[in-house]
N, CA, C and O atoms as a GROMACS GRO file, in nm:
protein
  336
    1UNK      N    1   0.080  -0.119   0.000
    1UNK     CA    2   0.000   0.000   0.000
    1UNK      C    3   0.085   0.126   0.000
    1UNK      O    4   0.032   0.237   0.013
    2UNK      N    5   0.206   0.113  -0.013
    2UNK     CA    6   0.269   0.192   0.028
    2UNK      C    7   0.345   0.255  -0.086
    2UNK      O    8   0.364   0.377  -0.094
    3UNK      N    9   0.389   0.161  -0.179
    3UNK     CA   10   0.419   0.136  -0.318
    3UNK      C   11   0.331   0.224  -0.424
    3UNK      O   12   0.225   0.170  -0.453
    4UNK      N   13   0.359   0.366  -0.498
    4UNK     CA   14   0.245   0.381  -0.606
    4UNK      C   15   0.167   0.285  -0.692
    4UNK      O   16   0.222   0.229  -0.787
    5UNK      N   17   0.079   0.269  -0.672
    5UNK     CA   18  -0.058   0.192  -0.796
    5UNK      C   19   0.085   0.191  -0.913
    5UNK      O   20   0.171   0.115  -0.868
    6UNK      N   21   0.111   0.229  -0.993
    6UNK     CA   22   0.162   0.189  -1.111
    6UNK      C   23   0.271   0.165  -1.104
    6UNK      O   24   0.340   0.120  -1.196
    7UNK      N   25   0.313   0.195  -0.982
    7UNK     CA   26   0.486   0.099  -0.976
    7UNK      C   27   0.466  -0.013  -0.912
    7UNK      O   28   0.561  -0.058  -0.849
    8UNK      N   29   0.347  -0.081  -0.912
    8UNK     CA   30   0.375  -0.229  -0.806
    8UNK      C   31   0.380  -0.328  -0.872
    8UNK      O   32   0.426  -0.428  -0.818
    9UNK      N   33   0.347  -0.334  -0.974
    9UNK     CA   34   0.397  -0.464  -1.099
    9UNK      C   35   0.554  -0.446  -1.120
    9UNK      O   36   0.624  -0.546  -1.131
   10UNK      N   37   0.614  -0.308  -1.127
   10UNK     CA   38   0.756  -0.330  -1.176
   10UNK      C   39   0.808  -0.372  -1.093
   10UNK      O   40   0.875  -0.473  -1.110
   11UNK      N   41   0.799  -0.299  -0.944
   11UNK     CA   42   0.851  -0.374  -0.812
   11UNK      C   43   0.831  -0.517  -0.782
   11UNK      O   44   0.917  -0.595  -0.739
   12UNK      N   45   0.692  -0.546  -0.815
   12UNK     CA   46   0.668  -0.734  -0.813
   12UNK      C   47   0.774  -0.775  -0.890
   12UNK      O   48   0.866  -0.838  -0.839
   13UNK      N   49   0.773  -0.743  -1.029
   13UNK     CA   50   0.839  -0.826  -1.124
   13UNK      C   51   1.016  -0.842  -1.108
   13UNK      O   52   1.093  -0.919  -1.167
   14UNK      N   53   1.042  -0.734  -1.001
   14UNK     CA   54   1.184  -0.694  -0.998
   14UNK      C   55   1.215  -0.826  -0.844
   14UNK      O   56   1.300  -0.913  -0.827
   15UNK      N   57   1.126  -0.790  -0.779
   15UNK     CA   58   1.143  -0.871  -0.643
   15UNK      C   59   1.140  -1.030  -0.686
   15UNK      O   60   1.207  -1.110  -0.621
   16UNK      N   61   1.055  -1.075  -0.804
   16UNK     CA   62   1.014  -1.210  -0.874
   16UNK      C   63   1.179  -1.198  -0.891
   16UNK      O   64   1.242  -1.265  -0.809
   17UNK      N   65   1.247  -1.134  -0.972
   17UNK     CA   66   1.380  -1.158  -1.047
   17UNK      C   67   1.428  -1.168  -0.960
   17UNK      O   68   1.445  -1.289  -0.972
   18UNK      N   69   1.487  -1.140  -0.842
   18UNK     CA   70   1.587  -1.101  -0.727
   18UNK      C   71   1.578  -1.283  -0.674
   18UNK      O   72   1.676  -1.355  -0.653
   19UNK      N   73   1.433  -1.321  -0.663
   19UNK     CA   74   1.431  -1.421  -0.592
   19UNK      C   75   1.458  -1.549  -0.636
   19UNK      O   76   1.473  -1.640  -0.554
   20UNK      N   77   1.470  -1.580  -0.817
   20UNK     CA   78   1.451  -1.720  -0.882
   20UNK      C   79   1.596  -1.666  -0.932
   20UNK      O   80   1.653  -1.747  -1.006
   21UNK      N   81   1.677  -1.530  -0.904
   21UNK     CA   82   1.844  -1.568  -0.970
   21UNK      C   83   1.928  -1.492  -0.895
   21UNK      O   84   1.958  -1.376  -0.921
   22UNK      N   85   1.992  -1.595  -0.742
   22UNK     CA   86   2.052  -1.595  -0.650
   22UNK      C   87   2.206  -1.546  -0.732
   22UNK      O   88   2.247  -1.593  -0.838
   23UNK      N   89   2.272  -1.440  -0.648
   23UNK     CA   90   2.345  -1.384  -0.715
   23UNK      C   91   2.374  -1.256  -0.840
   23UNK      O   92   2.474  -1.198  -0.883
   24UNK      N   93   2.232  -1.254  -0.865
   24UNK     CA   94   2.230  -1.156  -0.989
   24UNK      C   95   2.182  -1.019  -0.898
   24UNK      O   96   2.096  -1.023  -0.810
   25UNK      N   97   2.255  -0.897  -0.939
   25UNK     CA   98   2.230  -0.753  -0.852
   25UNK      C   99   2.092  -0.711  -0.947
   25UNK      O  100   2.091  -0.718  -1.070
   26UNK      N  101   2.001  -0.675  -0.882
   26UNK     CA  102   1.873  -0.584  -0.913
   26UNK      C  103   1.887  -0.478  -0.912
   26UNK      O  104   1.970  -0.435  -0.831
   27UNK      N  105   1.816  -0.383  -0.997
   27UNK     CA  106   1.791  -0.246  -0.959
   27UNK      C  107   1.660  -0.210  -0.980
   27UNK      O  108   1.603  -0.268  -1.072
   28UNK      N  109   1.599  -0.131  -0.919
   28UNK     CA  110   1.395  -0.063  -0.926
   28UNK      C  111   1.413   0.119  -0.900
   28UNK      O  112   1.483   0.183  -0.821
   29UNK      N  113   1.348   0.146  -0.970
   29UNK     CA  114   1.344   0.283  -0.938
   29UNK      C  115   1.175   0.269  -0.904
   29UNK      O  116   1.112   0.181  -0.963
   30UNK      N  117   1.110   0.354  -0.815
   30UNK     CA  118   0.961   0.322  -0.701
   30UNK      C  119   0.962   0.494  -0.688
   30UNK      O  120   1.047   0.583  -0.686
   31UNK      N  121   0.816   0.482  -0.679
   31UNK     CA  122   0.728   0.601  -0.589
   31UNK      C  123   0.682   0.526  -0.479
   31UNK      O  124   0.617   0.422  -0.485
   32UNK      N  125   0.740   0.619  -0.327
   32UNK     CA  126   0.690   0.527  -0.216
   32UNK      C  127   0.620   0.641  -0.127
   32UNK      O  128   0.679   0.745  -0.098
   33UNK      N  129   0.506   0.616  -0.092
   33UNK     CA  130   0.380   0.714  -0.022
   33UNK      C  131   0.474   0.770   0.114
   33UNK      O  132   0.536   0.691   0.185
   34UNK      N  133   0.474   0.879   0.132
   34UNK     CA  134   0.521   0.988   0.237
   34UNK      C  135   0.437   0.972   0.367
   34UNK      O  136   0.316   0.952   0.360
   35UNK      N  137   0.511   0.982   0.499
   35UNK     CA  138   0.372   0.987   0.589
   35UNK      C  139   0.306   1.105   0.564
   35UNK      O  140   0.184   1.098   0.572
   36UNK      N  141   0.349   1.201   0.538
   36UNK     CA  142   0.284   1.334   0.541
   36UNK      C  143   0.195   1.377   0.427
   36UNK      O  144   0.116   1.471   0.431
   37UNK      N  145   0.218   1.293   0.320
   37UNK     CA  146   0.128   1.284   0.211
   37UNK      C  147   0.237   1.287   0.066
   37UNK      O  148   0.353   1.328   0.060
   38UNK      N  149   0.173   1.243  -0.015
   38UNK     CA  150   0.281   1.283  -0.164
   38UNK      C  151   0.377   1.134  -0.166
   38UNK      O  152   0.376   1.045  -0.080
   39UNK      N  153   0.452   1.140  -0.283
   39UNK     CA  154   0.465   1.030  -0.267
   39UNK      C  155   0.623   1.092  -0.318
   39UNK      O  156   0.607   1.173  -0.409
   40UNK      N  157   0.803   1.067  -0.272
   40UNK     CA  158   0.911   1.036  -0.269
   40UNK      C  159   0.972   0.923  -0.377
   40UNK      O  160   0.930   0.807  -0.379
   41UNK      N  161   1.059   0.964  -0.451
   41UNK     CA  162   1.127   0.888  -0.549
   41UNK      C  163   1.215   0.752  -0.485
   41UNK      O  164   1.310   0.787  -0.414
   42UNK      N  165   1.200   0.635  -0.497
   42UNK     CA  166   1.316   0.579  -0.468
   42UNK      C  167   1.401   0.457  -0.533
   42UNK      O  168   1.351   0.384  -0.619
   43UNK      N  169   1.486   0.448  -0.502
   43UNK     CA  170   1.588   0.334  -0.622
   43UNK      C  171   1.650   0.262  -0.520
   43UNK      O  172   1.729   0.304  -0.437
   44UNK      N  173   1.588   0.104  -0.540
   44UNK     CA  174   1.683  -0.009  -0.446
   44UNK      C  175   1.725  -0.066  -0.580
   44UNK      O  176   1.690  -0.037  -0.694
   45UNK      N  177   1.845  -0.189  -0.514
   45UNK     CA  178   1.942  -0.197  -0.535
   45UNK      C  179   1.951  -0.365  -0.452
   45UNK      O  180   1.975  -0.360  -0.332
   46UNK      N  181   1.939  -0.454  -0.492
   46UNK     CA  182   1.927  -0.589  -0.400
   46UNK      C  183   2.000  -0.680  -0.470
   46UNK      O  184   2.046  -0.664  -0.583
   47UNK      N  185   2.011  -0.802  -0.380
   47UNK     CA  186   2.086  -0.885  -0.438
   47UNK      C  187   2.077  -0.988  -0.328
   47UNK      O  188   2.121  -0.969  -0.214
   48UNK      N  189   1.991  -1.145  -0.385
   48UNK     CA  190   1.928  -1.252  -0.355
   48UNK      C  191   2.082  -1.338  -0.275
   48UNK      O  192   2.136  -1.426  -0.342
   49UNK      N  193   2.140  -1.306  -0.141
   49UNK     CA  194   2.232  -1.408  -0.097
   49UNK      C  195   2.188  -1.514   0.017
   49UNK      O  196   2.254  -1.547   0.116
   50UNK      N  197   2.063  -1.559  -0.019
   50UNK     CA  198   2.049  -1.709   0.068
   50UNK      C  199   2.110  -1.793   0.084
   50UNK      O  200   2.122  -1.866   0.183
   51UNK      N  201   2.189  -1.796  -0.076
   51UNK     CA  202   2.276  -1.934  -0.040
   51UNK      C  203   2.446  -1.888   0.033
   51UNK      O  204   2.551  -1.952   0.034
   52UNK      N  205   2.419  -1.782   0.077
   52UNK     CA  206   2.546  -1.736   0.096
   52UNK      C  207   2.573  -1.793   0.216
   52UNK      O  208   2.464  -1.788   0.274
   53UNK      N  209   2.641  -1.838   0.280
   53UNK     CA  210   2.662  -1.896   0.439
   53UNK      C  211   2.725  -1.693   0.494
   53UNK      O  212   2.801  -1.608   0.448
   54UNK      N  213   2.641  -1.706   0.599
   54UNK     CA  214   2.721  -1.584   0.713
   54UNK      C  215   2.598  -1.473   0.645
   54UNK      O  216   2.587  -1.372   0.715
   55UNK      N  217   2.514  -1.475   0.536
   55UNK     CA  218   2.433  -1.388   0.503
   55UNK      C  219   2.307  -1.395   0.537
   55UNK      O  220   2.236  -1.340   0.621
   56UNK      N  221   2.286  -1.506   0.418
   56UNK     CA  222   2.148  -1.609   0.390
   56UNK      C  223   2.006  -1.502   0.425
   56UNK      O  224   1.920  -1.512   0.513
   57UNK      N  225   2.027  -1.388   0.301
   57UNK     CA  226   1.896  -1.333   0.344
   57UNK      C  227   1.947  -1.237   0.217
   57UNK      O  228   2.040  -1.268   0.143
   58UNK      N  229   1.874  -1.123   0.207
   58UNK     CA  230   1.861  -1.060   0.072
   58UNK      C  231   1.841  -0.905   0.120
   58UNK      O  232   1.770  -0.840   0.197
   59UNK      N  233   1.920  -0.890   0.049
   59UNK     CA  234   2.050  -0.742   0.123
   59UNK      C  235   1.997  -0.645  -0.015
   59UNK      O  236   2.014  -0.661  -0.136
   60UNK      N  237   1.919  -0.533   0.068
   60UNK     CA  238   1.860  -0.442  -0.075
   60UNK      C  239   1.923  -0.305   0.004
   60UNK      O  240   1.904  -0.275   0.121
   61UNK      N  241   1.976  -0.256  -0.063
   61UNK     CA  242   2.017  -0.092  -0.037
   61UNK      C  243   1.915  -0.023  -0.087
   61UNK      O  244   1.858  -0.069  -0.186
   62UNK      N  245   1.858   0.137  -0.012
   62UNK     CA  246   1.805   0.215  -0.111
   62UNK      C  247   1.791   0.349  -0.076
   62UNK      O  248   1.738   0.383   0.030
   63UNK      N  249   1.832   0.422  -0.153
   63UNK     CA  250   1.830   0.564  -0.144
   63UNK      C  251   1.671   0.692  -0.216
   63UNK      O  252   1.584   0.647  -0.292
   64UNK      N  253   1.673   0.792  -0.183
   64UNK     CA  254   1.585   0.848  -0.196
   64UNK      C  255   1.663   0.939  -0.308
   64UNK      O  256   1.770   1.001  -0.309
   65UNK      N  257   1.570   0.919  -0.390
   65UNK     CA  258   1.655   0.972  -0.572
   65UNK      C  259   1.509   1.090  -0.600
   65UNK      O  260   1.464   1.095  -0.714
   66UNK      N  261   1.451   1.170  -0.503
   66UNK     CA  262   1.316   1.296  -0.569
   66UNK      C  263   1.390   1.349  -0.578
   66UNK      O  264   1.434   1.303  -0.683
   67UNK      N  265   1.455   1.424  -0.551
   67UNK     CA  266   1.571   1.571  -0.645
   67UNK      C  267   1.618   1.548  -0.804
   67UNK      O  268   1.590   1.601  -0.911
   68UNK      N  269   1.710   1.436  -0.756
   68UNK     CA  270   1.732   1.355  -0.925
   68UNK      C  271   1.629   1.381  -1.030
   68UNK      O  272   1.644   1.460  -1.122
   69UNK      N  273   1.478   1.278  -1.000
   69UNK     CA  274   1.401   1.272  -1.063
   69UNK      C  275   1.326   1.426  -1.110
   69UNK      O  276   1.295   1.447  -1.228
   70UNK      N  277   1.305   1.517  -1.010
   70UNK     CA  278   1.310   1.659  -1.033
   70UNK      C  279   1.351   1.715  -1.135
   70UNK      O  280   1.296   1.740  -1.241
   71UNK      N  281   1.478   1.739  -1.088
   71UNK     CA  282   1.569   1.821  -1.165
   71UNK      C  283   1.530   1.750  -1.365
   71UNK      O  284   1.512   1.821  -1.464
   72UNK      N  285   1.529   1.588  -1.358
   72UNK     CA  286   1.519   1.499  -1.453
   72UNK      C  287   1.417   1.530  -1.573
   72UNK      O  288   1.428   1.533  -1.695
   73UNK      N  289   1.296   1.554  -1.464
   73UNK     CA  290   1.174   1.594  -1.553
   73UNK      C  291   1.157   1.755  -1.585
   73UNK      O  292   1.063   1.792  -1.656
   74UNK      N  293   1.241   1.839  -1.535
   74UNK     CA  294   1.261   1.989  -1.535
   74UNK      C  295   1.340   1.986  -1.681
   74UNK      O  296   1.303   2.059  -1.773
   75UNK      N  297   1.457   1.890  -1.695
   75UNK     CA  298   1.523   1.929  -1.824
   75UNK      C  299   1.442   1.880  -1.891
   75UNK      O  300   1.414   1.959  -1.981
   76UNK      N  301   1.367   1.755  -1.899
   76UNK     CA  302   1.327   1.716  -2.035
   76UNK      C  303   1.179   1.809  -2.073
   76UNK      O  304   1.137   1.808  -2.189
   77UNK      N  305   1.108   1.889  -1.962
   77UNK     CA  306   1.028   2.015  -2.048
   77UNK      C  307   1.099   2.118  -2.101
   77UNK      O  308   1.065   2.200  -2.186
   78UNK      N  309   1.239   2.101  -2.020
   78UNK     CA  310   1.302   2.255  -2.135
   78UNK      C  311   1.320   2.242  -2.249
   78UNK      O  312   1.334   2.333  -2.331
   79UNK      N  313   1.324   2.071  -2.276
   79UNK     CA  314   1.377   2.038  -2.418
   79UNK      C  315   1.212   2.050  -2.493
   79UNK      O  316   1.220   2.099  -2.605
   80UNK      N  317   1.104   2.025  -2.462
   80UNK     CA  318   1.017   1.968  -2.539
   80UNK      C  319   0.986   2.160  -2.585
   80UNK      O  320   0.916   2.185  -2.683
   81UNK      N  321   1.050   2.278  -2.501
   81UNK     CA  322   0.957   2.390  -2.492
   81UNK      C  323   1.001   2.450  -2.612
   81UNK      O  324   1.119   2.482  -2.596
   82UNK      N  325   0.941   2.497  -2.784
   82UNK     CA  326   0.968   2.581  -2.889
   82UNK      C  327   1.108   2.640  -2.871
   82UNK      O  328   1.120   2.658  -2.750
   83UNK      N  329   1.164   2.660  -2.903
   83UNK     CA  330   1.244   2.752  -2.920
   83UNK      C  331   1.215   2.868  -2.994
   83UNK      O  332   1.165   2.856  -3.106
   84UNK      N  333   1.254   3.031  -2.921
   84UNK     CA  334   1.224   3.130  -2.987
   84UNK      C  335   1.305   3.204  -3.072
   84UNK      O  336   1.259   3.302  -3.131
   0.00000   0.00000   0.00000
């Protein structure tokens, strides 16, 4: 619930991959709901080590990338805007 409506299939499908190919690094870029309302950019980063002895669990990093994405969608309207 926490996950945007239209990012929860990519996130399923990314978490599906992480889990049937032990060893292979993932990446997801996600909209994840704010307590305060609105919803925050974010990009994990995982990688399936069950079979790892001393791990045996699945190690996802993730950082908060809304500025990035900002700034991201700011250039690509400057590009779409006429030129005078």
């Amino acid at each position: 619930m926490l996950v945007h409506p239209d990012d929860r299939g990519k996130l399923a499908a990314v978490i599906d991959d992480c889990i049937k190919n032990p060893g292979k690094i993932v990446t997801v870029q996600f909209r994840h709901k704010k307590k305060i309302g609105g919803y925050c950019y974010l990009e994990s980063v995982g990688m399936n080590l069950l079979d790892v002895p001393g791990v045996k669990g699945i190690v996802v990093n993730t950082r908060d990338i809304t500025e990035r994405k900002l700034v991201e969608d700011e250039l690509r309207s400057a590009k779409k805007k006429p030129k005078k």
